[in-house]
C-alpha angles and dihedrals in degrees: 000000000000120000130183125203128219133178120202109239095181149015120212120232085240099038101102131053122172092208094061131069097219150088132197117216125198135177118232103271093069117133119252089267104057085034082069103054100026144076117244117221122186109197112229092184094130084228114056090166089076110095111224115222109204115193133166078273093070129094125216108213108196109182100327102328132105128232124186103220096221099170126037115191120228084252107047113085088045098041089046092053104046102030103018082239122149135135103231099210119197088203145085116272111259117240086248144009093035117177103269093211094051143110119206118213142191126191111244086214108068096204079067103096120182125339135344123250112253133205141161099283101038111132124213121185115192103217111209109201129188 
């Protein structure tokens, strides 16, 4: 099993809404604008020449809690390891026009209900399983 860390650096004035059930994730090198209305992860896995596959077998960890990854868009794989961009969705996957650079996720604990609070510090790690 691979796994890639991420902490998050910084947090955009428009990141975050409570009425919606995603997140945008960025690496570092993101322009002004996405920098507003992302967050911002820095990996910390020691080998970032390593490509990370994610598929619906992969778990999202986010300070602690578990997420079952159940729907990968086309994008995402590509997008997270060049640019360190996913949407992180708290939600189950529609039947059609899913968001080809997100990641749809389900809390392993069932008592865990919408998103995860996210701050500068939160660490994500992406688990890759077999």
């Amino acid at each position: 099993m691979m796994i890639m860390q991420a902490e998050i650096v910084a947090i955009g004035a428009q990141a975050i809404d409570a009425a919606e059930p995603l997140v945008i994730l960025f690496n570092e090198q993101a322009t002004p604008a996405i920098k507003a209305v992302a967050l911002i992860q820095r990996f910390t896995t020691a080998n970032q020449s390593e490509r990370l596959t994610m598929t619906t077998q992969s778990i999202v960890v986010i300070d602690g809690q578990h997420y079952q990854v159940t729907y990968v868009g086309a994008l995402v794989n590509e997008n997270l390891n060049n640019i360190g961009h996913v949407a992180l969705i708290f939600d189950s996957a529609p039947e059609e026009d899913q968001l080809q650079s997100g990641l749809y996720l389900t809390p392993k604990d069932a008592s865990l209900q919408g998103k995860p609070d996210f701050k500068v510090g939160t660490l994500i790690q992406y688990q890759e399983t077999m």
